[in-house]
Residue, then its C-alpha position, 0 to 999 in steps of 0.5 A: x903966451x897961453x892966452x895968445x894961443x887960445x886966443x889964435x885957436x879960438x879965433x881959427x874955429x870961430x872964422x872957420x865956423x862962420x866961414x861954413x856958416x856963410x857958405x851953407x847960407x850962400x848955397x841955400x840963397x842960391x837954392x831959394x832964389x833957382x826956385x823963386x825964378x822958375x816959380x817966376x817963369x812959370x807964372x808968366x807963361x801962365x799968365x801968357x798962355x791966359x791973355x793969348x787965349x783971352x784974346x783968341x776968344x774976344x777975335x772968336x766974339x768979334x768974328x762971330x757978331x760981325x757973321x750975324x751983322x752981316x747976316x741980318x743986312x743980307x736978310x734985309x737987302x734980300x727982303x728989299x731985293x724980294x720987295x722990288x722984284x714982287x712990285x706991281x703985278x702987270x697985265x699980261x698983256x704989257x708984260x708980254x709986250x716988248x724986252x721988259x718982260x724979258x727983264x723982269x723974267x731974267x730979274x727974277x731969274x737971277x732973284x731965284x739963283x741969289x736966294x737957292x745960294x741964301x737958302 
């Protein structure tokens, strides 16, 4: 009878014990795994923060080539423009017969105009 109680005693303090024991390993769980998610967020907007600057610098990187494309061909159709424009030299005599001459002047007009705005 002795032996029944000591048993039963032990028994209440051993599932009491581990009960505890079980709860306060539950709550660190819980802890740990709190921390391990917002370690977890933390990173991804880090790493979201990192791939959107990334790519506002490679759209920067683009833009930026696409400004000195298009610079360089403006240079090159004014090049050719200026070519054109600066031909041939006329007589005075045939370039001030008749409207071509009032072309050429409103030609070169417009090629000063183009390059005040390129300048």
């Amino acid at each position: 009878m002795i032996e029944r109680r000591l048993k039963s005693h032990v028994d209440n303090v051993v599932d009491s014990a581990m009960s505890e024991c079980r709860d306060q390993i539950y709550d660190e769980c819980k802890a740990n795994e709190a921390e391990l998610r917002e370690q977890i967020d933390d990173g991804n907007s880090e790493i979201q923060n990192t791939t959107n600057e990334y790519q506002a610098q490679r759209y920067m990187d683009g833009i930026e080539d696409h400004g000195i494309e298009v610079g360089l061909c403006a240079e090159e159709k004014i090049a050719k423009l200026e070519c054109w424009f600066n031909g041939p030299v006329r007589s005075p005599i045939d370039s001030k017969s008749g409207p071509s001459h009032d072309l050429d002047a409103n030609a070169r007009r417009r090629l000063g105009l183009l390059l005040s705005f390129t300048g």
